[in-house]
C-alpha positions as semicolon CSV with decimal commas, in nm:
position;residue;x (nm);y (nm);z (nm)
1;X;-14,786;13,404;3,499
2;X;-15,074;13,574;3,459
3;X;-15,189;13,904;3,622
4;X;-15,549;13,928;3,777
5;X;-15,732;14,202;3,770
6;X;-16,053;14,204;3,882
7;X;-16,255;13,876;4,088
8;X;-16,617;13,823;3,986
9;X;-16,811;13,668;4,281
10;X;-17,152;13,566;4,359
11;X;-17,332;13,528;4,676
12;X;-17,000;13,516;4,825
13;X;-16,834;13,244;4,565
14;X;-16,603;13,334;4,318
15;X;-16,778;13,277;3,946
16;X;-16,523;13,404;3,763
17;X;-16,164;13,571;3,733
18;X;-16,056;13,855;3,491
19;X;-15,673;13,847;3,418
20;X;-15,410;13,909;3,145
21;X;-15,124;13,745;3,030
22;X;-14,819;13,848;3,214
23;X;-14,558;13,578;3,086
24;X;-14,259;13,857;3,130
25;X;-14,245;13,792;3,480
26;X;-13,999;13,515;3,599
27;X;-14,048;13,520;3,951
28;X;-14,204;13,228;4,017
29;X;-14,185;13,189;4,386
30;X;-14,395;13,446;4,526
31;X;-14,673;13,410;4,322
32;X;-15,026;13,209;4,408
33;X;-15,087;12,907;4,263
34;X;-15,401;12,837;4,152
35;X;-15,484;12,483;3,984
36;X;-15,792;12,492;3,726
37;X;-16,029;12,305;3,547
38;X;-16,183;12,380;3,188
39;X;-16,554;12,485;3,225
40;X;-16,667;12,293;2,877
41;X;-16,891;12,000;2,940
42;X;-16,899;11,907;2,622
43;X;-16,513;11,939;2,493
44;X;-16,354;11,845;2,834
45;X;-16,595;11,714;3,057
46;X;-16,467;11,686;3,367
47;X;-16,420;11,338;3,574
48;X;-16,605;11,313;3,899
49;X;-16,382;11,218;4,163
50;X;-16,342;11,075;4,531
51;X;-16,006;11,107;4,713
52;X;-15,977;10,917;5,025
53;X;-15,776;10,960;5,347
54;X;-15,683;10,714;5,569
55;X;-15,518;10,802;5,918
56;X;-15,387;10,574;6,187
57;X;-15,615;10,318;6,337
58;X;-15,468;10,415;6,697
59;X;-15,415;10,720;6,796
60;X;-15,125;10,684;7,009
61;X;-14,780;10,669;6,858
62;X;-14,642;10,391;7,140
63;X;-14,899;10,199;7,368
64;X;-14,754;10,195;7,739
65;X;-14,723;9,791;7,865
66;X;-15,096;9,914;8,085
67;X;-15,255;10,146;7,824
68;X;-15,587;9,962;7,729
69;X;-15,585;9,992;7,283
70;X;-15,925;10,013;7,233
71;X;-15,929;10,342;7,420
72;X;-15,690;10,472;7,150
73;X;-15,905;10,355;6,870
74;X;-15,920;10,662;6,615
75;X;-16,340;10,693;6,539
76;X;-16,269;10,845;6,222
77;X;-15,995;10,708;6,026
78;X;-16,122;10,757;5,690
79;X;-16,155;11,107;5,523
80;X;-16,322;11,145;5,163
81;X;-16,362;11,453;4,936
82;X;-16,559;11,469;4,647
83;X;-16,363;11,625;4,383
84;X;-16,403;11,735;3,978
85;X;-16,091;11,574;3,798
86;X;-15,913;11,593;3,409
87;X;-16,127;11,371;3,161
88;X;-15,788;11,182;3,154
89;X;-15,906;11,068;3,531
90;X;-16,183;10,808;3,306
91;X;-15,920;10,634;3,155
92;X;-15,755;10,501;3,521
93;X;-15,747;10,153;3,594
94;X;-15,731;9,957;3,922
95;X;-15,413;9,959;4,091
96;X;-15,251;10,300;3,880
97;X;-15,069;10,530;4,084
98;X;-15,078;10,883;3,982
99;X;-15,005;11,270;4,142
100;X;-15,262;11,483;4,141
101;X;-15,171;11,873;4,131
102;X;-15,168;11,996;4,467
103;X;-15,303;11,681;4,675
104;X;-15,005;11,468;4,666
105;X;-15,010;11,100;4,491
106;X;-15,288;10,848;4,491
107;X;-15,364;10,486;4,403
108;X;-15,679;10,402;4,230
109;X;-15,903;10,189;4,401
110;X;-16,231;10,197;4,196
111;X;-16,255;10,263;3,790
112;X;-16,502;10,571;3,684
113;X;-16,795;10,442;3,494
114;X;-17,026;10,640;3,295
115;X;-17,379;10,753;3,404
116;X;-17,598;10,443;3,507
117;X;-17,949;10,488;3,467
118;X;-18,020;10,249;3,745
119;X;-17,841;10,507;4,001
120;X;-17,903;10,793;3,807
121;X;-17,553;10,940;3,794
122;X;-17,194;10,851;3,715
123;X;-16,980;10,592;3,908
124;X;-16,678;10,862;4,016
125;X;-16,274;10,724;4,010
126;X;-16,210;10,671;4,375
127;X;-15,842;10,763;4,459
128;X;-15,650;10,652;4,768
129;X;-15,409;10,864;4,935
130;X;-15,023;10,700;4,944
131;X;-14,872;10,861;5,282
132;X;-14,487;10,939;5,206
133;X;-14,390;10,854;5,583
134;X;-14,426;11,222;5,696
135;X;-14,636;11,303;6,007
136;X;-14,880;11,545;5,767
137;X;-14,923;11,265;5,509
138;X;-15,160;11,076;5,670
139;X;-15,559;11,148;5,754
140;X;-15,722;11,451;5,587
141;X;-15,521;11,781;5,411
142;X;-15,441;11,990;5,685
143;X;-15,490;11,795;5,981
144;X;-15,266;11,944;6,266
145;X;-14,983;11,733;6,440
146;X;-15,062;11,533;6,748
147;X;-14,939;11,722;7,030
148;X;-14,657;11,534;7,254
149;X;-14,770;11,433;7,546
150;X;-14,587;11,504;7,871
151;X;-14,372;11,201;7,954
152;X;-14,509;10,965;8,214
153;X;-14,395;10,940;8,567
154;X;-14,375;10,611;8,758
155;X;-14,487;10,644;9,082
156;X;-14,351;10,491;9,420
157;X;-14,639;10,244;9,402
158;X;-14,667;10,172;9,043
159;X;-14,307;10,102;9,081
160;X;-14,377;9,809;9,313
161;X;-14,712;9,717;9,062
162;X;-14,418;9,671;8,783
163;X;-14,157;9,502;9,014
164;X;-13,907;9,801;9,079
165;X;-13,941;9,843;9,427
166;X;-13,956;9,515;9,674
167;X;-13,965;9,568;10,043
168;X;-13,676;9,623;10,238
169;X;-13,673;9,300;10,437
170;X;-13,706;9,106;10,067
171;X;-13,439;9,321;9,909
172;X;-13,196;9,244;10,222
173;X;-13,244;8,859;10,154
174;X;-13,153;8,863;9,850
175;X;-12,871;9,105;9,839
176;X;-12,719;8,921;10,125
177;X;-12,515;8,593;9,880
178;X;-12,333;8,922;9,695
179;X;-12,243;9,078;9,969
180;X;-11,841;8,987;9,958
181;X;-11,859;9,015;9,570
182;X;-11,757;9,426;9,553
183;X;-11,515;9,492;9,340
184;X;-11,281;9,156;9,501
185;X;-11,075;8,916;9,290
186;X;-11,236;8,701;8,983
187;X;-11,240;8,394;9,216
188;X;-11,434;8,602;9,496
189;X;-11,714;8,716;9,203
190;X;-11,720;8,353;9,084
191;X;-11,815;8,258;9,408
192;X;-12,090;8,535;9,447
193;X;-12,225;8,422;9,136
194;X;-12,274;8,083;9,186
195;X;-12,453;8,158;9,528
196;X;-12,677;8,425;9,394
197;X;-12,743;8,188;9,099
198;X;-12,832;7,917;9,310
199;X;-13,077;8,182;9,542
200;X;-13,271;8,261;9,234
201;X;-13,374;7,932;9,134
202;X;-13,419;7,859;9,522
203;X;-13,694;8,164;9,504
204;X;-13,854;8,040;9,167
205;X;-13,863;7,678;9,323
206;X;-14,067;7,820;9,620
207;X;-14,276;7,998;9,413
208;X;-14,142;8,368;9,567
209;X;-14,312;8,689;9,488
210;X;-14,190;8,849;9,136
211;X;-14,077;9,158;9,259
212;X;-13,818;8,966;9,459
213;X;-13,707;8,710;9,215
214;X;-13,676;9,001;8,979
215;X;-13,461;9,182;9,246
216;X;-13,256;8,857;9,269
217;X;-13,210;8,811;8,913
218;X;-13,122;9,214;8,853
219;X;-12,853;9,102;9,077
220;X;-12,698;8,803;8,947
221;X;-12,675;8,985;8,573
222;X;-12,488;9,284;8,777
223;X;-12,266;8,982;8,931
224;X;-12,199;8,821;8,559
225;X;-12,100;9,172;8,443
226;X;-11,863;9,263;8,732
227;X;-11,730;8,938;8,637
228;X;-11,681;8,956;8,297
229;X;-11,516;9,308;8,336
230;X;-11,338;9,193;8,621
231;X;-11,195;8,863;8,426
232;X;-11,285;8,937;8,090
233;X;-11,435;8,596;8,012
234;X;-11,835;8,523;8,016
235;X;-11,917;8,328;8,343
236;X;-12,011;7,969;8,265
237;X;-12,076;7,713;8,575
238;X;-11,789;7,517;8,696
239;X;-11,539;7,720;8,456
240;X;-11,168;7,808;8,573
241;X;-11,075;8,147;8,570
242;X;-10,781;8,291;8,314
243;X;-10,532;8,471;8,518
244;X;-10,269;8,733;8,384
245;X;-9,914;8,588;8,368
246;X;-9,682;8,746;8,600
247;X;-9,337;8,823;8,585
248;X;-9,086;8,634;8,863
249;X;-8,917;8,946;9,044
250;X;-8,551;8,938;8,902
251;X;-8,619;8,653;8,730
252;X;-8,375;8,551;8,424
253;X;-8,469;8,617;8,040
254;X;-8,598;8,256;7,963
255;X;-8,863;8,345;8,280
256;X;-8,945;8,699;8,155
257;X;-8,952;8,508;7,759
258;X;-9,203;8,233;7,890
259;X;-9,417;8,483;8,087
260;X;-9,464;8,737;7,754
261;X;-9,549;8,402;7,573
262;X;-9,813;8,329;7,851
263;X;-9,927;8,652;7,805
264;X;-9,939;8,668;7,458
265;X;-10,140;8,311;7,441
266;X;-10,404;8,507;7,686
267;X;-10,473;8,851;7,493
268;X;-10,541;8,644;7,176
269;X;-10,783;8,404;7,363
270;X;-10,936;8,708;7,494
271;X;-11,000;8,809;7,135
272;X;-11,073;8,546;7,032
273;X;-11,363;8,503;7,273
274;X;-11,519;8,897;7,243
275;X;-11,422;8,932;7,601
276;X;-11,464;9,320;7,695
277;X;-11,237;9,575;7,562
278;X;-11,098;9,673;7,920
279;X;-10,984;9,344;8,001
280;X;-10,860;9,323;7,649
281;X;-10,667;9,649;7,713
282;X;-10,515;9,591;8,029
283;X;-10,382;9,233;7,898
284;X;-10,233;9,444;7,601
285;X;-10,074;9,662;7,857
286;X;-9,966;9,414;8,043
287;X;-9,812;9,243;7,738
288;X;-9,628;9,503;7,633
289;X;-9,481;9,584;7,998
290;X;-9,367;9,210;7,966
291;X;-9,191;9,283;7,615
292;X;-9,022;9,640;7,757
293;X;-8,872;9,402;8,065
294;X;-8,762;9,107;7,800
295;X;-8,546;9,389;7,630
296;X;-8,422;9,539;7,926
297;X;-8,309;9,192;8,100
298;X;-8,129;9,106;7,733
């Protein structure tokens, strides 16, 4: 540490600083750091230098499905700073990676070479920023945050521009194939599937409007899932439904044994095949109640 006692400056510029050794104090943190450069041309001359920014090419973080890009084309992606360096900075090849005090680290992209009477001057090191992923680690030193945007609200009309929001009389046709699907029995959503299946490729072979084949296709996914919970088995065309095996009321032993081995044979196929977990649960349960009834009978 050093203390500082008096600040020469100049025209407003600081020329010079007056200070004395103060190596007894510790305290590290809330001191000012202050990075310097020998002024001796000819014992350490110093390296001139060129450190360059880059920030992002657009300047939006996610481009909306209608946003046109090249309205989000950032004008002035590339910073540069010209900079006095250590004489070490002369020794640099292409492609080393170094820190430099203060600045962060930086790749070099062009060697220094010494002064060139056909340019009259020195060829300075240029340095490349590496960004380390942070927000403030890309474009120039300081640059401020982009501000987050309020989010965007779809409209009633761009909601039927993106296919949300058909027309009544369009949604009506082709809700009306689902209508006995509800929460009935697997057969009953097997059914509804199949029909709403078949209405979707009857609007895509007509050539129908997209908002209403999407509508009809939102539909027929909601069907296959009601199904699948419903059943716990993926819907496939033509496939028999797995049903639950059921106890015979009063039934002997040997019934009650065959219907937990029915059982049994279903919660592992239902494994097997990923089905969901609440059909795989209520098969368990159902299981088990089978077992509890087995013991009781025996």
């Amino acid at each position: 540490n050093l203390m500082i006692k008096k600040v020469n400056k100049k025209d407003g510029k600081v020329v010079s600083v007056d200070a004395e050794q103060n190596t007894d104090n510790k305290d590290f943190k809330k001191t000012l750091k202050v990075t310097w450069l020998c002024d001796e041309q000819e014992k350490s001359p110093s390296t001139p230098a060129i450190l360059v920014y880059y920030d992002h090419i657009i300047s939006k973080a996610i481009l909306d499905k209608d946003d046109d890009f090249k309205k989000f084309i950032e004008p002035s992606s590339k910073h540069e700073f010209e900079m006095l360096g250590d004489p070490e900075l002369k020794t640099l090849k292409k492609g080393d990676m170094i820190q430099v005090q203060r600045r962060g680290y930086f790749i070099c992209d062009v060697e220094y070479r010494p002064y060139n009477s056909c340019v009259g001057r020195a060829r300075p090191v240029v340095l490349i920023s590496i960004p380390d992923g942070s927000v403030g680690s890309y474009g120039a030193p300081g640059k401020a945050p982009p501000a987050k945007g309020p989010e965007k609200k779809t409209t009633t009309k761009e909601g039927k521009k993106q296919g949300g929001a058909p027309t009544p009389a369009k949604q009506g046709k082709a809700a009306s194939p689902a209508a006995a699907a509800g929460s009935g029995s697997g057969d009953k959503l097997n059914a509804s599937v199949t029909a709403q299946g078949e209405l979707v490729r009857k609007l895509k072979a007509d050539k129908a409007g997209k908002p209403e084949v999407d509508e009809a296709v939102k539909k027929l996914l909601a069907l296959k899932a009601e199904f699948k919970s419903a059943t716990g088995q993926d819907w496939k065309p033509g496939m028999t439904i797995t049903k639950a095996a059921a106890a015979p009321a009063g039934g002997s032993a040997d019934a009650i044994n065959a219907a937990t081995a029915a059982q049994g044979d279903l919660v592992r196929k239902l494994k097997t095949e990923k089905a969901a977990k609440p059909a795989i649960d209520e098969a368990v349960k159902r299981l088990l109640a089978l077992k509890a009834e087995y013991k009781a009978a025996t």
